[in-house]
VOBAKOL-265095 format. One record per residue (C-alpha): residue number from 1; x, y, z. Coordinates in steps of 0.2 Angstrom, whole numbers. Example, Ala and Ser with C-alpha at 12.3 -4.5 7.8 and 13.67 -1.06 7.14 Angstrom:
<recs>
{1,{62,-22,39}},
{2,{68,-5,36}},
</recs>
This chain:
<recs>
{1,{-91,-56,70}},
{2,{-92,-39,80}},
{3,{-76,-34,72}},
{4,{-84,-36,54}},
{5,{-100,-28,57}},
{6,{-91,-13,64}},
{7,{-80,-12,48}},
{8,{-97,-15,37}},
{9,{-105,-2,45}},
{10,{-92,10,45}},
{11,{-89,4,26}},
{12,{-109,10,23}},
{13,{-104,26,32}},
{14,{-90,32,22}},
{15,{-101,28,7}},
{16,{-116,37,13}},
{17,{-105,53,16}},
{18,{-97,53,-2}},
{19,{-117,52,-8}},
{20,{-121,65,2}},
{21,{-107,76,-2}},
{22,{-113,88,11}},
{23,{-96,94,17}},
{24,{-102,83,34}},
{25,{-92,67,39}},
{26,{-102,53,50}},
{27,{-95,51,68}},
{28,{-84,35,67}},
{29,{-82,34,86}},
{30,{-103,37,89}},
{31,{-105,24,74}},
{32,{-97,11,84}},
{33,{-103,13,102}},
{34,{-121,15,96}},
{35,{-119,-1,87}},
{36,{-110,-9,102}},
{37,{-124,-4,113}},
{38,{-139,-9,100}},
{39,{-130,-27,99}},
{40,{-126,-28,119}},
{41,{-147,-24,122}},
{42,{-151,-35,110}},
{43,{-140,-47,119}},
{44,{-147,-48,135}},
{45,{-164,-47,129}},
{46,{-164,-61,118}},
{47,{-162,-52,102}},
{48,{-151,-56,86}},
{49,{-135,-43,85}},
{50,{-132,-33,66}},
{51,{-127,-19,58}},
{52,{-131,-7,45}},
{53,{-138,-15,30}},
{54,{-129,-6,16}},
{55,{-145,-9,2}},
{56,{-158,1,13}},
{57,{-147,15,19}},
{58,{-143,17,-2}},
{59,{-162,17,-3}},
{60,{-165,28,10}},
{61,{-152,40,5}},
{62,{-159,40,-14}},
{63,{-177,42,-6}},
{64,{-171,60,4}},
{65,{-171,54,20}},
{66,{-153,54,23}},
{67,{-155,73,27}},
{68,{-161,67,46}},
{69,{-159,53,59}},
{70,{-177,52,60}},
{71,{-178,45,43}},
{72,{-166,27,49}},
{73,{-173,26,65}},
{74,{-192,29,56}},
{75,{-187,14,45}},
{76,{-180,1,60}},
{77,{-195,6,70}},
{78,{-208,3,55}},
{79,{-196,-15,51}},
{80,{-199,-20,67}},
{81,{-217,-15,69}},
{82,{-220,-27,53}},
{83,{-211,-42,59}},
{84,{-219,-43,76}},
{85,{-237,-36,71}},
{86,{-239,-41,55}},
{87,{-230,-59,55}},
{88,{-245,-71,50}},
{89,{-248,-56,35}},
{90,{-231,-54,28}},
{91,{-229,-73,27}},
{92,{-242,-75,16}},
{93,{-229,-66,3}},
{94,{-224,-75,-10}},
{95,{-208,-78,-11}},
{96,{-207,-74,-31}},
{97,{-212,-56,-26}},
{98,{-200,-53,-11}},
{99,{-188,-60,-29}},
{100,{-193,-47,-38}},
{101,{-191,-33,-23}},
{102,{-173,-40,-23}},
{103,{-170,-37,-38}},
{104,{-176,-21,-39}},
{105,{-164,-17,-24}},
{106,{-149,-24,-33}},
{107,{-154,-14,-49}},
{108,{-152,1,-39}},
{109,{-138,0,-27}},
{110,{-126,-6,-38}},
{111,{-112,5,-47}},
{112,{-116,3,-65}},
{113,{-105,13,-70}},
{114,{-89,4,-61}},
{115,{-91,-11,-76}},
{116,{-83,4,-89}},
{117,{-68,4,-76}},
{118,{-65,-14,-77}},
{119,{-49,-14,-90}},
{120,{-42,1,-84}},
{121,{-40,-4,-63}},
{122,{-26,-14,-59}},
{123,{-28,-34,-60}},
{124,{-26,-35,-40}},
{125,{-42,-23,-36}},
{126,{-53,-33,-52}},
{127,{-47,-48,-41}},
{128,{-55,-43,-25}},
{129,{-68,-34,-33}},
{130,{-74,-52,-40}},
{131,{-69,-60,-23}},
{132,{-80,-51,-14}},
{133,{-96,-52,-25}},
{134,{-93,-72,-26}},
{135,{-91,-72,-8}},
{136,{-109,-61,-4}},
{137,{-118,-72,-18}},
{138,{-114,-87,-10}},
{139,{-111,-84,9}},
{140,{-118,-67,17}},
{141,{-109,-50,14}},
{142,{-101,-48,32}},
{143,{-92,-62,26}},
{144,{-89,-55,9}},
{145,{-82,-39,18}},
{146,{-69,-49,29}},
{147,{-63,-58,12}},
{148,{-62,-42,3}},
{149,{-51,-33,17}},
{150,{-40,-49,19}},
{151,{-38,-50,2}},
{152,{-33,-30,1}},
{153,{-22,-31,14}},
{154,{-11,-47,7}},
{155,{-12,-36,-10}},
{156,{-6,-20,-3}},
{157,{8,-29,6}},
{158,{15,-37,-10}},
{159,{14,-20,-18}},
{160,{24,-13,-4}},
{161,{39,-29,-4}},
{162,{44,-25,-23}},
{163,{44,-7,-19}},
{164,{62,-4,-10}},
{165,{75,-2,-21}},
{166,{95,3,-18}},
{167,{107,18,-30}},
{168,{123,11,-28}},
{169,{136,22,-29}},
{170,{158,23,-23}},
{171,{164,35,-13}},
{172,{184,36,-18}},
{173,{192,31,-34}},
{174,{200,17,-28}},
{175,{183,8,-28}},
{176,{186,3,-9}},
{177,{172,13,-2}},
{178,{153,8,-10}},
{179,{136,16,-5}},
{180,{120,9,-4}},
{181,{107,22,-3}},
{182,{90,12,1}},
{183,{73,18,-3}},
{184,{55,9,2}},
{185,{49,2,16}},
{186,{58,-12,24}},
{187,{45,-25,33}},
{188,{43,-41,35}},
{189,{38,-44,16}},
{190,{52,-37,7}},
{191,{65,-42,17}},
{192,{68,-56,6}},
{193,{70,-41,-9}},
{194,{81,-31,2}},
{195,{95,-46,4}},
{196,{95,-47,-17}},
{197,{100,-31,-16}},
{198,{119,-36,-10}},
{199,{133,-44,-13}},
{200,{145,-47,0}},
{201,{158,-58,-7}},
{202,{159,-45,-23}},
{203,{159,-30,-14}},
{204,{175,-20,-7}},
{205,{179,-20,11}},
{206,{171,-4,17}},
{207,{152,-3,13}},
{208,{140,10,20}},
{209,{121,7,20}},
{210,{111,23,20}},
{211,{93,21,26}},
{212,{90,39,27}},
{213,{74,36,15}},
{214,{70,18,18}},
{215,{57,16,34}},
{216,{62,2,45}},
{217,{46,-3,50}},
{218,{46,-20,62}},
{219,{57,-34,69}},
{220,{58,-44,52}},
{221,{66,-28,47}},
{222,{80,-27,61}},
{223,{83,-43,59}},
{224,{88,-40,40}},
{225,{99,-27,45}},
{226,{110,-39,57}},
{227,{109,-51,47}},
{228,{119,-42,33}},
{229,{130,-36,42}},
{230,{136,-51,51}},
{231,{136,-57,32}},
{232,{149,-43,29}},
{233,{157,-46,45}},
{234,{160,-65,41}},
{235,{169,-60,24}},
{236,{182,-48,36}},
{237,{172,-30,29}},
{238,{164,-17,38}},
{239,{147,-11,35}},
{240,{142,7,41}},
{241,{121,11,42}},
{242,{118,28,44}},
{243,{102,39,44}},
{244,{91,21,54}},
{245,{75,30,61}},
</recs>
């Protein structure tokens, strides 16, 4: 849970600082120990750890006071003061109003403008996009946030397996010598593409795998390597690789 708030919170930040557009950049490494620190007192004092609450800082930085620390620390201080002083008032609220508050939040922290987007993004990003929101309507959006980056990550990877490809090309006239020249990166998820790429039992005896643009980038990927060239080996050729990082 610690690892979500701190990617939440430092989501908020990087959002903050593109509304701003102030030339500034939050402090990434000050954003997480502060945070750390506020949860580890909260701790031990028998509080309830968090961490930054994207609507209010949209709402605070819409209002002007994202021009000064003062104006965050003003709004947690006058928070609490309400929730510890003012308990017995503030539950006499109806809840149809604290509704209509929410509402009125929702209005104004979210990106109208994104809906015009929505044919022209790729299908993987409209997917997450929809995951997310489903996920923060019906759990919470720390939640929502882990989901979301999951769900990226798994997309980004697939993007990454169908990107290597291979210019085949011989190197005499005899057609003895063949080149594979490999581009993309090589990782456990496109190892299964980079085997389709060859064909030992059609291919002469000499073969030559240039990697010179292909970024070998874990063990998956050294382990596709050997395993084509004992594939090669087992058929009585020789495979050269040149230019492995």
């Amino acid at each position: 849970m610690s690892s979500v708030g701190v990617l939440e919170s430092l989501l908020t930040m990087q959002l903050l600082d593109d509304m701003a557009d102030d030339g500034k950049r939050g402090s990434t490494t000050k954003e997480c120990v502060g945070q750390g620190a506020g949860n580890f007192l909260a701790g031990i004092t028998g509080g309830i750890g968090g961490c930054a609450l994207l609507g209010q800082s949209i709402i605070n930085m819409k209002s002007g006071g994202g021009v000064s620390r003062w104006s965050g620390m003003s709004m947690a201080l006058l928070l609490a003061l309400g929730i510890v002083s003012f308990a017995p008032l503030l539950a006499n609220i109806p809840v149809a109003s604290l509704a209509g508050v929410m509402l009125l939040v929702c209005y104004g922290t979210f990106s109208w403008s994104s809906l015009k987007l929505w044919n022209k993004i790729p299908k993987l990003d409209a997917a997450v996009i929809a995951l997310v929101s489903i996920v923060t309507v019906k759990k919470d959006l720390a939640l929502a946030v882990l989901s979301g980056v999951i769900a990226s990550a798994l997309g980004f990877a697939f993007k990454q397996s169908q990107a290597i490809t291979a210019n085949v090309m011989t190197k005499d006239s005899s057609n003895q010598k063949k080149v594979y020249s490999i581009k993309g990166p090589l990782f456990f998820g496109s190892t299964r593409k980079f085997s389709s790429l060859f064909s030992p039992k059609n291919d002469p005896n000499s073969v030559v795998l240039d990697v010179s643009e292909c970024r070998v980038m874990d063990h998956s990927a050294v382990n596709a390597l050997e395993e084509l060239a004992r594939k090669y080996t087992e058929l009585g050729k020789s495979v050269y690789i040149e230019g492995i990082s």
